[in-house]
N, C-alpha and C positions, 0 to 999 in steps of 0.2 A: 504494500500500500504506500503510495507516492502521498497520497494528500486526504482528508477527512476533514469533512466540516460539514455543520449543522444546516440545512433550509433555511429558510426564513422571511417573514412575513415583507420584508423590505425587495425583496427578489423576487418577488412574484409580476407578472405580465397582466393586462387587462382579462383576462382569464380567468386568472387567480391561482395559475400555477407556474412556476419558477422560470423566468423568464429564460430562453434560449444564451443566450447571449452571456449568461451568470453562468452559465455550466460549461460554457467554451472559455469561459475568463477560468475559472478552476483546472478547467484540464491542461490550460497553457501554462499553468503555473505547476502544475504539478508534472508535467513534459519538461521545462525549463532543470527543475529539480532534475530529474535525469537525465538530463543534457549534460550538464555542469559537471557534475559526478563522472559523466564519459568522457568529456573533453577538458576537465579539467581547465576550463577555461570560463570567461563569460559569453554568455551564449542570446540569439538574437532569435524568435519567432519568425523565419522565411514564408513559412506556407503548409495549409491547412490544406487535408484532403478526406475528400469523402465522407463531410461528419454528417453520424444517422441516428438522427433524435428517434427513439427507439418507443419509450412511453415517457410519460409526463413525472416532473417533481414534484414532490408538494411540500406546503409548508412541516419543518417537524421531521422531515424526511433525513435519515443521514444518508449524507451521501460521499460516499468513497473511489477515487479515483485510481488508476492501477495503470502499468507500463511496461511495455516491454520492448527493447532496440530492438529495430530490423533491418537498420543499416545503417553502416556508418560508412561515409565516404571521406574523401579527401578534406574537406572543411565542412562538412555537413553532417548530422546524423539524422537518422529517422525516426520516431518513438510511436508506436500503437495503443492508443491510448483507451481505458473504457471507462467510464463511470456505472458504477453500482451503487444502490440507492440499499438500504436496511427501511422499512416503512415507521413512520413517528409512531407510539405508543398511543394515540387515539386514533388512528385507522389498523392499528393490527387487526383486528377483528377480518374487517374487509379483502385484507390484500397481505396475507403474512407472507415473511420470507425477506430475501434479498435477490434482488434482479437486477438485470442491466438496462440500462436507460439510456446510452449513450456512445455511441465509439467513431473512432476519428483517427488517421496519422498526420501527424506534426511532424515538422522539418523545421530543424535548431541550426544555425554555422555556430562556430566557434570562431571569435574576436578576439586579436591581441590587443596591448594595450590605447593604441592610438583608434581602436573601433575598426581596423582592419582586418578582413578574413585571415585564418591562419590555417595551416595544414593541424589537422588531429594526428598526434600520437597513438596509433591505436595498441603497440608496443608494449604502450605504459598505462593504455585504460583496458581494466574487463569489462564487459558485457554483461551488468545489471540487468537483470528484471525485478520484476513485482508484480509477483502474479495472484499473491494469496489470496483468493476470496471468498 
């Protein structure tokens, strides 16, 4: 597990459930975590692919994000990312369990210090994942 954090009533859409946009800001921060860690460097969100809002958050909801590399290039890596939700303790009843709500790959470069790309050592980083869920 890359990242956890609670719902919440602030994040919600005119719908009244967790706006899109909130769950793509979590998963990029929870990608960026595993970028960093790979490339041991600071790392820059290039480009989002294929994200498939799967079912809806809701308020109360925890929700848990998870990661696993699938490539790492020359200045780039790649991270598959999912959000799994736990259901808040007043919709247990309704909807127990833990599922997924979300999946997407993220593409990180890695920056030296002047904000310039830089090659990854890949020599000197392993291959994290985070798959527990």
């Amino acid at each position: 597990m890359l990242l956890r954090t609670l719902a919440m009533p602030a994040d919600t859409n005119p719908s009244g459930d967790i706006f899109g946009g909130w769950i793509m800001s979590q998963m990029d921060m929870a990608g960026g975590i595993l970028a960093k860690e790979v490339t041991q460097s600071r790392v820059v969100t290039v480009a989002v692919d294929s994200i498939h809002f799967i079912k809806p958050v809701h308020v109360g909801d925890v929700v848990c994000c998870y990661g696993q590399v699938i490539r790492v290039g020359t200045t780039s890596v790649t991270i598959h990312l999912e959000v799994w939700v736990k259901k808040g303790q007043h919709l247990a009843s309704s909807r127990p369990g833990r599922f997924k709500v979300t999946q997407a790959a993220f593409t990180y470069v890695a920056l030296d210090e002047n904000g310039n790309k830089r090659p990854i050592q890949t020599s000197l980083c392993p291959l994290p994942s985070v798959e527990n869920k």
